[in-house]
C-alpha positions in Angstrom: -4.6 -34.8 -3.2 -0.9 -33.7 -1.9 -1.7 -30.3 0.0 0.6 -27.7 -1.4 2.1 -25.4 1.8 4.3 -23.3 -0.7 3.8 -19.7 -1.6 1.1 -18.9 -4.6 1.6 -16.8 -7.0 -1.0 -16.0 -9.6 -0.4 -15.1 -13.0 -2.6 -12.6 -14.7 -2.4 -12.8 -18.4 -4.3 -11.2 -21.9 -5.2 -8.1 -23.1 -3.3 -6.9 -26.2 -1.6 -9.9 -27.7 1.2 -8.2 -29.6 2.8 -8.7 -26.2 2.2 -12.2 -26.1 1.5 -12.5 -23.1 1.1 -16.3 -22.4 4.6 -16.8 -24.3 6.0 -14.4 -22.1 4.5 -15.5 -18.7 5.1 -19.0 -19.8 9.4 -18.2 -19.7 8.7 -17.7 -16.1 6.3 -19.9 -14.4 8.8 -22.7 -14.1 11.5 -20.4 -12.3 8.4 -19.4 -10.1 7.5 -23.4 -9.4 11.5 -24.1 -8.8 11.3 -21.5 -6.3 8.2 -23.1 -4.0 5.2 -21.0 -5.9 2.6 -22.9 -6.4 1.2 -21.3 -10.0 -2.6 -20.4 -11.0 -3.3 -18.9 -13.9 -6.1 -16.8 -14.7 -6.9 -14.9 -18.4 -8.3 -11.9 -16.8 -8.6 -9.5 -13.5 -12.0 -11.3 -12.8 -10.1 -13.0 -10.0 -9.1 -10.1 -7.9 -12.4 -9.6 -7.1 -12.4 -13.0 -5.3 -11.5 -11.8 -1.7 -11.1 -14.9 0.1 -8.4 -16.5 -2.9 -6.5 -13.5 -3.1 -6.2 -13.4 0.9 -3.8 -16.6 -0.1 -2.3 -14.9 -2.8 1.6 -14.2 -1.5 2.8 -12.9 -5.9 0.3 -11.6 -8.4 2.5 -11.7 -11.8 0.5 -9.6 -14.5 1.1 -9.5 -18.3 -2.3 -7.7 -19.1 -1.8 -5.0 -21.4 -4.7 -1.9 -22.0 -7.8 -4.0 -21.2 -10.7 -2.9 -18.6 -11.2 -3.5 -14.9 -14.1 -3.6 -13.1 -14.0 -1.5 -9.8 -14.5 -4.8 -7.4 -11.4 -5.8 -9.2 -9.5 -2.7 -8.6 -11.0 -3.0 -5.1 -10.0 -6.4 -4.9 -6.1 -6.0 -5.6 -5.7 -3.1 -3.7 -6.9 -4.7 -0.4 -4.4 -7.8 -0.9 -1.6 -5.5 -1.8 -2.4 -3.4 1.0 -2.7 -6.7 2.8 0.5 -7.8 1.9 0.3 -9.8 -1.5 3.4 -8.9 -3.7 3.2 -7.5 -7.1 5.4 -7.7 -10.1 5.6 -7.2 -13.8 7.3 -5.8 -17.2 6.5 -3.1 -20.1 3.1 -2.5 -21.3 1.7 -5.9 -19.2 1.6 -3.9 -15.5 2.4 -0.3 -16.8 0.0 0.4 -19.2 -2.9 -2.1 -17.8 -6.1 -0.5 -17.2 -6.3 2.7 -18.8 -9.5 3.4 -17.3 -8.6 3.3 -13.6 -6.7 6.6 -12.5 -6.5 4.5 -9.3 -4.7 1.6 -11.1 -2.0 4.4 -11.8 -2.2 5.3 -8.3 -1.1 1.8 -7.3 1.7 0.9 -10.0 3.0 4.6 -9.6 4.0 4.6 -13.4 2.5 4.9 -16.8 3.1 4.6 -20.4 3.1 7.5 -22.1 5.2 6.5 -25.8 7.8 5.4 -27.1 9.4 7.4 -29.4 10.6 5.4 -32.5 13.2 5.6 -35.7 13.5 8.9 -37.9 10.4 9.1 -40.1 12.3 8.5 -43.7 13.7 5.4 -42.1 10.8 3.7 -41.5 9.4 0.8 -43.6 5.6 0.4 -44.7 4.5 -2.7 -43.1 7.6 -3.1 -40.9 6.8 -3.8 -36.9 9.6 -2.0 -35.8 9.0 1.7 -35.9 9.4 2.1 -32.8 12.4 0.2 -31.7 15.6 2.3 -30.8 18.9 1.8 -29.4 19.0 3.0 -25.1 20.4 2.4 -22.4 19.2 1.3 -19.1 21.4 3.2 -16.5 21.4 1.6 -13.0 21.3 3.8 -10.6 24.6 4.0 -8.5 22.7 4.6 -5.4 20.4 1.7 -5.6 23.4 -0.5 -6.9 23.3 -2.5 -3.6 19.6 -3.4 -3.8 19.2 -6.9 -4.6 17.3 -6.7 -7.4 19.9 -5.1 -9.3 22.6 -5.7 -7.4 26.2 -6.8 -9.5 24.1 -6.1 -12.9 25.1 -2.7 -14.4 24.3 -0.7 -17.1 23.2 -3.0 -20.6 22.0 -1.6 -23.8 18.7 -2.5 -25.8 17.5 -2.4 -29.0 14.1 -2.4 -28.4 10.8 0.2 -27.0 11.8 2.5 -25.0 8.9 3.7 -22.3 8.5 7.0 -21.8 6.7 6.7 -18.4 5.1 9.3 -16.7 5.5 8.6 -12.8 5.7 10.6 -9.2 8.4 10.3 -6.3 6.9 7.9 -4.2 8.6 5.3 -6.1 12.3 3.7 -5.7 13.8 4.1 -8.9 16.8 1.8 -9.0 17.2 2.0 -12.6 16.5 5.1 -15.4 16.4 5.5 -19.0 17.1 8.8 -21.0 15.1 9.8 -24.2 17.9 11.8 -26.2 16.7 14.8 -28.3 16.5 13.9 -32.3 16.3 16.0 -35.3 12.7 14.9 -35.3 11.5 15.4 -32.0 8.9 17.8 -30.7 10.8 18.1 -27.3 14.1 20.2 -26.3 15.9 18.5 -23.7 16.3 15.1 -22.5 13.8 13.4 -20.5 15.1 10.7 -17.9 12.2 8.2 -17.1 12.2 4.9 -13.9 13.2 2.3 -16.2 13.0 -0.3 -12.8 11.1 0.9 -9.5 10.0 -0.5 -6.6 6.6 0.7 -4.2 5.5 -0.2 -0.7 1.8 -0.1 -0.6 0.5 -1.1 2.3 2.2 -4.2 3.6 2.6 -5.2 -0.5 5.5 -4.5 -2.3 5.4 -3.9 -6.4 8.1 -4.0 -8.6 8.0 -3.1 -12.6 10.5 -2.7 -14.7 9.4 -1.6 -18.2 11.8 -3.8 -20.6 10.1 -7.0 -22.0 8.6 -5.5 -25.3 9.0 -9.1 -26.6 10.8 -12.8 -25.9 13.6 -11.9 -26.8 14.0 -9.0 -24.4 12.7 -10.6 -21.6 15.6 -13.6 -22.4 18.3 -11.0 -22.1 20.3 -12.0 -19.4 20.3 -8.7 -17.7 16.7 -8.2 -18.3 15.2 -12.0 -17.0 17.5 -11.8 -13.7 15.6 -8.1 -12.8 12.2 -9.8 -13.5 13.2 -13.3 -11.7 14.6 -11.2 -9.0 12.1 -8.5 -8.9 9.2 -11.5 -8.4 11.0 -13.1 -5.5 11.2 -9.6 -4.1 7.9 -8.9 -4.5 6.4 -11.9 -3.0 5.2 -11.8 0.6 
């Protein structure tokens, strides 16, 4: 057996599957192996509780949207963030994981709270697309020399658009306003992180909350913040 002496990265994957999340991680496990990673895969957060694997863990990649974890888990990541193990992820797969743990929240620093979707009379029984809307994702002119987002400026979706509920210990290199419709319960617009960065610890996370489905993620601007934002990440 060749002894691998490259960084690993471990890919968490499942929960709700209308993110599909082995499709998704799948587009980016080969830019992870080109880059020196040396990828395990796992279907659940069963293996943070492993202390001694994720002590060699340098990039934890989740896609795991809703689902439970267990407090050795929870306990588990924490320590190898605070350790030093990177974090990274996109949408619903890291910010609206685990919406059981009010310490998960405390970690990521950001949670999905909706997205508001079309005008009522426009929507079709039976369509899946309700809740996609035209946005912009404004990067933010002081964080333009950050290398994550560095030379990329501001690209428009059609797509969800998170409305996160967050607090100012993050870096927020990138927004996205909800504008005020017809049909909307609120008054003025809301600005929420649409790309952030947190130092916890020695570990550094980054989330950006774009990647609804493949072809999001395979938007140019969008796959360069999460190829970028993973290499960042990483110890």
């Amino acid at each position: 057996m060749v002894e691998n002496h490259g960084r690993v990265a471990l890919v968490v994957r499942g929960g709700w599957e209308g993110h599909v999340p082995v499709a998704a991680t799948d587009l980016f496990i080969p830019f992870l192996e080109r880059n020196g990673f040396d990828v395990h895969v796992a279907d659940s957060p069963a293996r943070y509780a492993d202390a001694g694997y994720m002590a060699g863990v340098d990039l934890i990649v989740q896609c795991y949207t809703m689902g439970t974890i267990e407090p050795d888990q929870l306990d588990g990541l924490q320590v190898a963030i605070r350790a030093g193990t990177g974090m990274a992820g996109w949408h619903g797969g890291i910010a609206d994981s685990f919406r059981n743990s009010s310490d998960y929240l405390h970690l990521i620093g950001g949670q999905f709270a909706c997205h508001p979707g079309k005008d009522p009379a426009e929507r079709v029984e039976g369509a899946t697309d309700h809740d996609f809307v035209p946005y912009t994702v404004n990067i933010r002119p002081e964080a333009a020399d950050h290398p994550i987002v560095q030379g990329i400026e501001d690209f428009d979706l059609v797509t969800e658009q998170y409305w996160v509920l967050s607090d100012d210990y993050n870096d927020v290199l990138a927004t996205t306003t909800q504008k005020v419709r017809p049909w909307d319960p609120w008054h003025r617009e809301v600005t929420s992180p649409a790309v952030w960065t947190r130092q916890w610890g020695e570990g550094r996370i980054f989330v950006t909350t774009p990647g609804h489905s493949l072809d999001v993620l395979e938007h140019p601007s969008v796959r360069t913040l999460v190829e970028r934002g993973m290499l960042w990440a990483s110890r």
